[in-house]
C-alpha positions, 0 to 999 in steps of 0.5 A: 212149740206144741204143748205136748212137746218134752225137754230132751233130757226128759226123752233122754231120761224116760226109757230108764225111768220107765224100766226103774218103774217096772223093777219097783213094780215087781214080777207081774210088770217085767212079766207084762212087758214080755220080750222088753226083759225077757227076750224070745229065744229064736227057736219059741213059738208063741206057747213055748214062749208063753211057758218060758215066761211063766217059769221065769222068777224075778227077784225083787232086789231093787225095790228092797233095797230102796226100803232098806235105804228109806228105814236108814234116811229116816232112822233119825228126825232131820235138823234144819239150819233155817235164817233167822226168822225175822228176815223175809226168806227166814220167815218163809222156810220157818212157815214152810217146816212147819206147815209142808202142804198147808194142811199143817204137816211139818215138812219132816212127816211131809218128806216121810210120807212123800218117801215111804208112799210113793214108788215112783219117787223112789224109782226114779229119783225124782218128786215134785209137788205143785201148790195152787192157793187162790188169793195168797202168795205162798211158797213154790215147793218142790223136792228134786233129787 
């Protein structure tokens, strides 16, 4: 299998991902994609297409929606329900709360920041971080869904 191959529920998921990223986007990306979203009618030519589009407004509704939904998530801190911290994995997941990127984040303002800054987490409903550290065995952390 060649390495540039996907996953076919990743085929599958793209289109959608693809056009959340452009609503989050705004107006100027639907605009760009052009007749993606916003068909020509059989009788424009290329100026009254161009006209067309231009008068045409969008409205974002989706990307204030999910703002909407990120202030309601975080409106109170998250409690943790952690094993105890004197057994291997307890250990691990108490060191991850309270360092999420190794740079000494708690993994509360981690998942904020993750949520409030990156759209296309938002978008597409998905997030995933990759940690590489030389010499030291850590935790893979990743969020999904």
């Amino acid at each position: 299998m060649p390495v540039d191959s996907t996953h076919p529920d990743y085929d599958a998921s793209l289109p959608a991902w693809l056009r959340a990223r452009d609503v989050f986007a705004g107006e100027d990306a639907v605009k760009t994609a052009a007749e993606k979203y916003l068909p020509r009618l059989d009788c424009q030519d290329d100026k009254e297409y161009l006209a067309y589009k231009n008068r045409a407004s969008f409205f974002n509704a989706s990307a204030r929606t999910a703002d909407g939904f990120v202030g309601l998530i975080f409106r109170r801190d998250p409690t943790f329900k952690l094993p105890d911290a004197g057994a291997g994995v307890g250990a691990a997941l108490t060191e991850f709360v309270e360092d999420a990127d190794m740079l000494g984040t708690s993994l509360t303002a981690f998942t904020k920041k993750t949520r409030h800054g990156n759209r296309q987490c938002r978008s597409c409903r998905h997030a995933g971080r990759l940690e590489r550290e030389s010499g030291a065995t850590r935790l893979c952390r990743c969020l999904f869904r």
